[in-house]
mmCIF file of the C-alpha atoms, coordinates in Angstrom:
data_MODEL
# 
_entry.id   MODEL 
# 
loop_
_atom_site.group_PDB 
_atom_site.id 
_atom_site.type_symbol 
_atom_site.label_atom_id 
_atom_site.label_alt_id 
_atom_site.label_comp_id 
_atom_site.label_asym_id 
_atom_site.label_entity_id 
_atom_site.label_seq_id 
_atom_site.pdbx_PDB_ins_code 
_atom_site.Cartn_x 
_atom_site.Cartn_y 
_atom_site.Cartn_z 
_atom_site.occupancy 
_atom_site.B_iso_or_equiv 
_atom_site.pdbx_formal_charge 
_atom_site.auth_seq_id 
_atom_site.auth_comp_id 
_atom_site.auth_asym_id 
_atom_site.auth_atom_id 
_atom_site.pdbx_PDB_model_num 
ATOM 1   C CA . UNK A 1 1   ? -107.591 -55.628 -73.408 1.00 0.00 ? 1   UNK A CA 1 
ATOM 2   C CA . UNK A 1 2   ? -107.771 -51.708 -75.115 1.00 0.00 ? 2   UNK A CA 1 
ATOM 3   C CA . UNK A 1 3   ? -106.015 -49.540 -72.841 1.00 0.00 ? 3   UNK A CA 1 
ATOM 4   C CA . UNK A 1 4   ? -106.421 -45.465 -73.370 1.00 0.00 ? 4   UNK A CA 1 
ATOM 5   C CA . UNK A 1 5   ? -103.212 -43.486 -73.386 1.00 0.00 ? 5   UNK A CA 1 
ATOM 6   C CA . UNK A 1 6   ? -104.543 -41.671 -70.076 1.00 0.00 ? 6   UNK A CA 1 
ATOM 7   C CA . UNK A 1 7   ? -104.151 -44.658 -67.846 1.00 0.00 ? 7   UNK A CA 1 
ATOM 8   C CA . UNK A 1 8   ? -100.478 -45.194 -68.991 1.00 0.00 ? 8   UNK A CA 1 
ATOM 9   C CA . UNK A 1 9   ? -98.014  -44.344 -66.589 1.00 0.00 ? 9   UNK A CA 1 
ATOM 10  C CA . UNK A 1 10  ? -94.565  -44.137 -65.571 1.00 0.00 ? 10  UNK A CA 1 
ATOM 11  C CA . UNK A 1 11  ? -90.932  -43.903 -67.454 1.00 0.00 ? 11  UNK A CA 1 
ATOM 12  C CA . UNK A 1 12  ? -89.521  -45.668 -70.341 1.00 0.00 ? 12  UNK A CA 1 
ATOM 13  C CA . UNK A 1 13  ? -86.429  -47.635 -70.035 1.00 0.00 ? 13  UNK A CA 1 
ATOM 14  C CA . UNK A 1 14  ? -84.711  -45.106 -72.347 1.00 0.00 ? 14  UNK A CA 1 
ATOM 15  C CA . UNK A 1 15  ? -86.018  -41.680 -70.334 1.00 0.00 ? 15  UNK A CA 1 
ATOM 16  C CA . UNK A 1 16  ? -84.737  -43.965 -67.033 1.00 0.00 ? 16  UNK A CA 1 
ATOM 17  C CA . UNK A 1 17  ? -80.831  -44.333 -68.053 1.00 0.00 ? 17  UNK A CA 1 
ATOM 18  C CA . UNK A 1 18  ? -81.213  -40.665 -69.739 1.00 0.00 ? 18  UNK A CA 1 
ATOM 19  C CA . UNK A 1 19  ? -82.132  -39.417 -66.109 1.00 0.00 ? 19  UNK A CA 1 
ATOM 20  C CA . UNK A 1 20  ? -79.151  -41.537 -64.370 1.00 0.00 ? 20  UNK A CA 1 
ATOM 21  C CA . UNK A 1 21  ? -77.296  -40.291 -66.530 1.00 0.00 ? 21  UNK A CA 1 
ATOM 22  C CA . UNK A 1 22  ? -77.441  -36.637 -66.119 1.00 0.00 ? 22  UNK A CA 1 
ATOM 23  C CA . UNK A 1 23  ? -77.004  -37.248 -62.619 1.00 0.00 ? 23  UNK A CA 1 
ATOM 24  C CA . UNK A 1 24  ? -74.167  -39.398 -63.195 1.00 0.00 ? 24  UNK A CA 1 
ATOM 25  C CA . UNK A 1 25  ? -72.837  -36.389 -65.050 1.00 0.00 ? 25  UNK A CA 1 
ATOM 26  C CA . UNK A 1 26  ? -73.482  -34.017 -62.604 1.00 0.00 ? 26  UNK A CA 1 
ATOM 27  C CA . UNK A 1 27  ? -72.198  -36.135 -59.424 1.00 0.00 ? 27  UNK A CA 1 
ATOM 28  C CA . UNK A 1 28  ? -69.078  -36.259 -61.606 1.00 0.00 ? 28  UNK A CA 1 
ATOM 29  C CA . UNK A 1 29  ? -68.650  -32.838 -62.254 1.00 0.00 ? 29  UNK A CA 1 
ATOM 30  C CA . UNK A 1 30  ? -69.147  -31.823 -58.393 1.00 0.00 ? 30  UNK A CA 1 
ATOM 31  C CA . UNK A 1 31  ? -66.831  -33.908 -57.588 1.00 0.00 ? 31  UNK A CA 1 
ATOM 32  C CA . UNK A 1 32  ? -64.721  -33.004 -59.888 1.00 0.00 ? 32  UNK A CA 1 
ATOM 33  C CA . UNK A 1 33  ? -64.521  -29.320 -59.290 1.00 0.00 ? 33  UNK A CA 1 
ATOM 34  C CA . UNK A 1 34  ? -65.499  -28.786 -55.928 1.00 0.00 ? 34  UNK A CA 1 
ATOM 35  C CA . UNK A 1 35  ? -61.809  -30.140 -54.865 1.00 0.00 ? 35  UNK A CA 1 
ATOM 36  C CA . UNK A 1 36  ? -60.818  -27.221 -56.616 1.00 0.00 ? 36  UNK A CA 1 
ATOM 37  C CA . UNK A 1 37  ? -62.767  -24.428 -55.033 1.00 0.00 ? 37  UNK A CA 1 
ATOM 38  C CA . UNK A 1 38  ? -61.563  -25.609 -51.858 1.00 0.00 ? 38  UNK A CA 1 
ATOM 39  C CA . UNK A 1 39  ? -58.310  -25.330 -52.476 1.00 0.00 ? 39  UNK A CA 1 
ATOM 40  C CA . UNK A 1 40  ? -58.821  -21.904 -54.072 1.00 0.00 ? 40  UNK A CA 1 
ATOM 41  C CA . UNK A 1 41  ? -59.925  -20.881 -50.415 1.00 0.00 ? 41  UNK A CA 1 
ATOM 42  C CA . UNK A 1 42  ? -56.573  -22.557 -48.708 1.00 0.00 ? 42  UNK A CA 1 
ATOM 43  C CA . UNK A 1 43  ? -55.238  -19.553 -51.495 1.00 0.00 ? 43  UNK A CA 1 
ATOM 44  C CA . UNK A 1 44  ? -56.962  -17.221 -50.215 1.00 0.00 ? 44  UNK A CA 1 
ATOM 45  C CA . UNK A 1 45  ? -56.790  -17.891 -46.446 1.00 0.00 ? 45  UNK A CA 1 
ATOM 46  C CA . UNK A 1 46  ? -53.113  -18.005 -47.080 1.00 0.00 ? 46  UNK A CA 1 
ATOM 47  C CA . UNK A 1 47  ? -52.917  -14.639 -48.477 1.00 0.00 ? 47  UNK A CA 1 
ATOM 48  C CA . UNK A 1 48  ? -54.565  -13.375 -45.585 1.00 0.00 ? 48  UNK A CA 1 
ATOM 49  C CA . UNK A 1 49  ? -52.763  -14.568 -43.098 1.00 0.00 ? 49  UNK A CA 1 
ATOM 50  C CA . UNK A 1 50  ? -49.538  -13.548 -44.789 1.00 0.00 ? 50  UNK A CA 1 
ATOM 51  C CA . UNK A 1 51  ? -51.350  -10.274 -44.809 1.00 0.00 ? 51  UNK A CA 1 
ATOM 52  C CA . UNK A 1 52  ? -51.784  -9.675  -41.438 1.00 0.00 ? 52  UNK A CA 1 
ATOM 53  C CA . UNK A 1 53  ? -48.466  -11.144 -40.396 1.00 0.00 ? 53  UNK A CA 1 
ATOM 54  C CA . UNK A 1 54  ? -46.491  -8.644  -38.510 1.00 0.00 ? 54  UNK A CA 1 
ATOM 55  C CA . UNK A 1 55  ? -43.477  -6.319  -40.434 1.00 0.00 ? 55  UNK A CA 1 
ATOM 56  C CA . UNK A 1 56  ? -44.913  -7.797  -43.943 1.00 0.00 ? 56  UNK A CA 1 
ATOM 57  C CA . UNK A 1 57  ? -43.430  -4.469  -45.760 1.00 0.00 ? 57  UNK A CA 1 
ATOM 58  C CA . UNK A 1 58  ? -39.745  -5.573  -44.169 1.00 0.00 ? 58  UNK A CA 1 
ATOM 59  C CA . UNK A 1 59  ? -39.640  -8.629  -45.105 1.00 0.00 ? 59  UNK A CA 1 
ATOM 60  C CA . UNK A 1 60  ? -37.295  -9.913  -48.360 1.00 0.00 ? 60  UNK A CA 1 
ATOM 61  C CA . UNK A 1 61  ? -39.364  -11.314 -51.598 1.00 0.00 ? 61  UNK A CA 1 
ATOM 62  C CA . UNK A 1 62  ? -37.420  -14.724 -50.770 1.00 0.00 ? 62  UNK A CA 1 
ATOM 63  C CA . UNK A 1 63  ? -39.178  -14.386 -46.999 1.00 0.00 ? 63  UNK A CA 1 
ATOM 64  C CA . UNK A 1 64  ? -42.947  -13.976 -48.480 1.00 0.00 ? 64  UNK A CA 1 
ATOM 65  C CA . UNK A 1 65  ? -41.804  -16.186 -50.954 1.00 0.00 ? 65  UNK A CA 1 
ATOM 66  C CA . UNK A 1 66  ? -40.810  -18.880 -48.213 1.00 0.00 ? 66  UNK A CA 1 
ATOM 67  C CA . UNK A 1 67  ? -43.812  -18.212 -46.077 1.00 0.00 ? 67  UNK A CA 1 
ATOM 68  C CA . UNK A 1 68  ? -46.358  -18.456 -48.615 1.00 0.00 ? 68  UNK A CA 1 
ATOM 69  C CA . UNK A 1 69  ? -44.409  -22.086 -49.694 1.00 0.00 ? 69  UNK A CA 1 
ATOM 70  C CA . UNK A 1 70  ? -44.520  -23.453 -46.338 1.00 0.00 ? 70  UNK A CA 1 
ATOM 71  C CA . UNK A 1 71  ? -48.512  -22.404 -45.902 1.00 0.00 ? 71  UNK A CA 1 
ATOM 72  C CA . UNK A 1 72  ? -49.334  -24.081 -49.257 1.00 0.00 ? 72  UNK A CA 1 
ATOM 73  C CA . UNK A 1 73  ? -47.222  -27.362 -47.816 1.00 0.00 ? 73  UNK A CA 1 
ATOM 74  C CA . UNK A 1 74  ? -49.248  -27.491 -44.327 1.00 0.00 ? 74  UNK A CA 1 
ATOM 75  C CA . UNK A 1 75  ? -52.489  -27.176 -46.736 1.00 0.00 ? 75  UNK A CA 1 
ATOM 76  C CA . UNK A 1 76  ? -51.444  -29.512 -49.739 1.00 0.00 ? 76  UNK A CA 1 
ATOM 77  C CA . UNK A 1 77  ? -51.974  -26.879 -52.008 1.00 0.00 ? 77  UNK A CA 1 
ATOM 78  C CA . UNK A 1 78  ? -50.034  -28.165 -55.624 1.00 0.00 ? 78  UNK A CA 1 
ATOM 79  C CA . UNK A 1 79  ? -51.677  -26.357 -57.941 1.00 0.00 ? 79  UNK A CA 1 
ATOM 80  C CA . UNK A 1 80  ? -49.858  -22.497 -56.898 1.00 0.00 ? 80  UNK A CA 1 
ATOM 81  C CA . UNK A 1 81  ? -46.269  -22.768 -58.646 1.00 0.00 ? 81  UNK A CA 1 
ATOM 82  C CA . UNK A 1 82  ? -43.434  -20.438 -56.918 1.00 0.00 ? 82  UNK A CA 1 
ATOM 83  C CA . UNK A 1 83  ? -43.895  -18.917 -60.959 1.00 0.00 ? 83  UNK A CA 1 
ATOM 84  C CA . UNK A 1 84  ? -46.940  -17.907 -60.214 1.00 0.00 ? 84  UNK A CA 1 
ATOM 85  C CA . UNK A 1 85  ? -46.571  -15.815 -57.199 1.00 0.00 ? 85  UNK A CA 1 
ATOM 86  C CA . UNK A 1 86  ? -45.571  -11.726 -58.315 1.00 0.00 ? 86  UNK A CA 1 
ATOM 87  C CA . UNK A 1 87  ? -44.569  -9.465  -55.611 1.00 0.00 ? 87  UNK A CA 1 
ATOM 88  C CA . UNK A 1 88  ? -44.085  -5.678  -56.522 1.00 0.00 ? 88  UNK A CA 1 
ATOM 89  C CA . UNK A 1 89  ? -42.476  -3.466  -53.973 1.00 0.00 ? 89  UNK A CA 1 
ATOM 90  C CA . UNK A 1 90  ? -42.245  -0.321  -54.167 1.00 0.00 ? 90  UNK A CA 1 
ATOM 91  C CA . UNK A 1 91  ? -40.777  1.762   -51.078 1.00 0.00 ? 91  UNK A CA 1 
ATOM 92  C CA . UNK A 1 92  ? -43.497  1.012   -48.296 1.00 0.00 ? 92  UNK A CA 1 
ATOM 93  C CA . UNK A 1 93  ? -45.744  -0.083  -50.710 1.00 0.00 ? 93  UNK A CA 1 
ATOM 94  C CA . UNK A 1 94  ? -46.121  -3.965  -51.690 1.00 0.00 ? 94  UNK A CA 1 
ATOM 95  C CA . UNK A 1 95  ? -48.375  -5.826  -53.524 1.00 0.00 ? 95  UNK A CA 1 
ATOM 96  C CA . UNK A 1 96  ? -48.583  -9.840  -53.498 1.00 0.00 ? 96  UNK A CA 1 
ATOM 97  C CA . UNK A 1 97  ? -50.596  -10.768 -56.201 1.00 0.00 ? 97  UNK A CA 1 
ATOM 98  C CA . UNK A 1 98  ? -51.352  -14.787 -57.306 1.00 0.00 ? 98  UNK A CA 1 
ATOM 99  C CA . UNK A 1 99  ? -52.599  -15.894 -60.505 1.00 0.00 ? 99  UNK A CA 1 
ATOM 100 C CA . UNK A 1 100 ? -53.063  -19.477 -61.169 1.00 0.00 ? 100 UNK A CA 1 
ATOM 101 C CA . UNK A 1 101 ? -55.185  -21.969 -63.183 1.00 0.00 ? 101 UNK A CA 1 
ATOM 102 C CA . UNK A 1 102 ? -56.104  -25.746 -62.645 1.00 0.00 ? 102 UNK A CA 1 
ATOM 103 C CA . UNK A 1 103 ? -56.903  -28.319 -65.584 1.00 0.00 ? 103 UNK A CA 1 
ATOM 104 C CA . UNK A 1 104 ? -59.324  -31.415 -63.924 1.00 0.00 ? 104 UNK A CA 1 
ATOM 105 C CA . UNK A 1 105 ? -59.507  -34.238 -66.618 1.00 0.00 ? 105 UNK A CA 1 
ATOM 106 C CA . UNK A 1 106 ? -63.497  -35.241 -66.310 1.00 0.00 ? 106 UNK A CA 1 
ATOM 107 C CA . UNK A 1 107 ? -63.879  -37.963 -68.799 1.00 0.00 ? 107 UNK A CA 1 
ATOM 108 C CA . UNK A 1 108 ? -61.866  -38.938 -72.147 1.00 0.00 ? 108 UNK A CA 1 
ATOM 109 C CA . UNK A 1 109 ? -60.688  -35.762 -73.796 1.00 0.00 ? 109 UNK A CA 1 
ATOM 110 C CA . UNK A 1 110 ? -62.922  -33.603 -71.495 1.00 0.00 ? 110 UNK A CA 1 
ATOM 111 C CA . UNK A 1 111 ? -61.752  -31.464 -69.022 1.00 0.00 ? 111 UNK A CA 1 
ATOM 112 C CA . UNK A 1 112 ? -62.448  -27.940 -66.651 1.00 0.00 ? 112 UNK A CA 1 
ATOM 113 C CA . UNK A 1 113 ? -60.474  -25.805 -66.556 1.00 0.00 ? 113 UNK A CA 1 
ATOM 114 C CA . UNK A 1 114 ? -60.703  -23.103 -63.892 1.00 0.00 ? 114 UNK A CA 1 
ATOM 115 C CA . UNK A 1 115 ? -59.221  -19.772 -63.394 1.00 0.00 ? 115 UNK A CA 1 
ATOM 116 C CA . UNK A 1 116 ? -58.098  -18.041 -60.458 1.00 0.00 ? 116 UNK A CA 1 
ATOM 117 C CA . UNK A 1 117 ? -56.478  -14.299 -59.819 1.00 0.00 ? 117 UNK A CA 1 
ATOM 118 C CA . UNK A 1 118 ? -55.871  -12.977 -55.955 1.00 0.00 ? 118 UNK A CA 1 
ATOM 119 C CA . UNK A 1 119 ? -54.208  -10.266 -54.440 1.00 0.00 ? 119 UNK A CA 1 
ATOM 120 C CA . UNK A 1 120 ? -53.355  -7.934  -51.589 1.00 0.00 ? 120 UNK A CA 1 
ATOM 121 C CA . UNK A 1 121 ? -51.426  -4.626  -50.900 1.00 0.00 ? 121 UNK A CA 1 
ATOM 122 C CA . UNK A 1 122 ? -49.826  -3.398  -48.263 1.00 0.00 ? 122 UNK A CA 1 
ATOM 123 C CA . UNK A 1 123 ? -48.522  0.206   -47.630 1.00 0.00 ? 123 UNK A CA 1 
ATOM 124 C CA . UNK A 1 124 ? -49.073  3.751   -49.561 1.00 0.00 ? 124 UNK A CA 1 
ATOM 125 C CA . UNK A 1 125 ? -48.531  4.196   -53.056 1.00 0.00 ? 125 UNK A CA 1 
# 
């Protein structure tokens, strides 16, 4: 039985597990990182609301401080340390500004590492 190299079809064992395993890969890394995004937007919806809460400018660094603790609580946000957190006041003006990183271990020795920097300010220069 001669058959041509035209009528052979189909995957090799080898391309087969090289395919599952980039998507193995892949699945791994979503769900890996996506965890991390969302909690990057608790961050940020925290921040807002602080924001618009009334008589912000009034309020003692250990009050925004407090506030911003208890929203990261209610949302099991870990990865925002009270380090972390800068406030700058100056006269009316303040500024709340949160810079963080997170470390996810993927596999073995491997890991992403992501980045994050937010802020808002309130009042006039």
């Amino acid at each position: 039985m001669n058959l041509s190299p035209k009528r052979q079809q189909g995957l090799t064992l080898i391309s087969i597990i090289f395919i599952l395993g980039l998507i193995g890969f892949f699945t791994l890394l979503t769900l890996k990182i996506v965890p991390i995004y969302l909690d990057h937007g608790k961050v940020k919806s925290a921040l807002e609301a602080l924001k618009a809460t009334p008589e912000l400018a009034t309020k003692s660094e250990f009050e925004i401080r407090d506030s911003l603790s208890k929203r990261f609580n209610i949302n099991y946000v870990y990865d925002v340390k009270q380090e972390n957190i800068t406030i700058v006041r100056h006269g009316n003006y303040l500024k709340v500004s949160i810079d963080y990183e997170t470390v996810v271990p993927l596999v073995g020795n491997l890991s992403a590492l992501a980045e994050f920097s937010d802020f808002f300010e309130v009042g006039d220069k």
